[in-house]
C-alpha positions as CSV (number, residue, x, y, z in Angstrom):
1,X,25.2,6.6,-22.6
2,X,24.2,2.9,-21.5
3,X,20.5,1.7,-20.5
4,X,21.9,1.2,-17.2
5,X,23.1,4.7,-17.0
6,X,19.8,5.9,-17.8
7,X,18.7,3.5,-15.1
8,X,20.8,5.0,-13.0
9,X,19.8,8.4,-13.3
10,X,16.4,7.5,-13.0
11,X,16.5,5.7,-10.0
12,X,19.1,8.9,-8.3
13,X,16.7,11.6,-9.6
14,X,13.3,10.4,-9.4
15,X,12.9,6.6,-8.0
16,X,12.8,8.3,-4.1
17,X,9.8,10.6,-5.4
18,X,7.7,7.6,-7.3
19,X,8.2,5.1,-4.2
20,X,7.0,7.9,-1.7
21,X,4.1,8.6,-4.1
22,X,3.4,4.9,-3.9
23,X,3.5,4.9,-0.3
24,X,1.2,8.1,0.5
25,X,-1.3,6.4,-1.9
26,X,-1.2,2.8,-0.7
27,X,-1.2,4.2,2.7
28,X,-3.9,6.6,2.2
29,X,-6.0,4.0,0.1
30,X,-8.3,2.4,3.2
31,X,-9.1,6.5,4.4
32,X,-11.5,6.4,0.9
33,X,-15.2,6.1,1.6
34,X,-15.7,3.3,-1.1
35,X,-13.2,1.1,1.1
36,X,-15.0,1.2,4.0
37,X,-16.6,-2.1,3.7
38,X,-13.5,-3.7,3.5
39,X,-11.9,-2.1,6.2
40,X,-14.6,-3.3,8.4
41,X,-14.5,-6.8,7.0
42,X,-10.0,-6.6,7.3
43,X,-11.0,-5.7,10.8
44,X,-13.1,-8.1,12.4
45,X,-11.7,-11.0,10.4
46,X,-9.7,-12.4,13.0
47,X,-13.0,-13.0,15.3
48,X,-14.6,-14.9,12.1
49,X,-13.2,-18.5,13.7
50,X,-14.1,-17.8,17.2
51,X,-16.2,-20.6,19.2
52,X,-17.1,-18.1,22.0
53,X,-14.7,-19.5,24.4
54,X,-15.4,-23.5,23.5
């Protein structure tokens, strides 16, 4: 059996699985309470350059 095989098989049986994992944690990453600062900074960053109308 070649490496790519054994890629292969990986990838077929449980590449789906590890990329959904990564997905569900990336998603879920801003929901912990530690990130809260910097989901409050991430959302009012694009007011930061604002002249008030000028």
């Amino acid at each position: 059996m070649s490496f790519y095989e054994i890629l292969r098989h990986f990838a077929d049986s449980y590449g789906l699985v590890v990329i959904f994992g990564l997905y569900l944690l990336l998603c879920g990453w801003h929901f912990l309470p530690r990130a809260s600062a910097h989901v409050e900074d991430a959302k009012h960053s694009i007011f930061k350059d604002d002249d008030d109308g000028e």
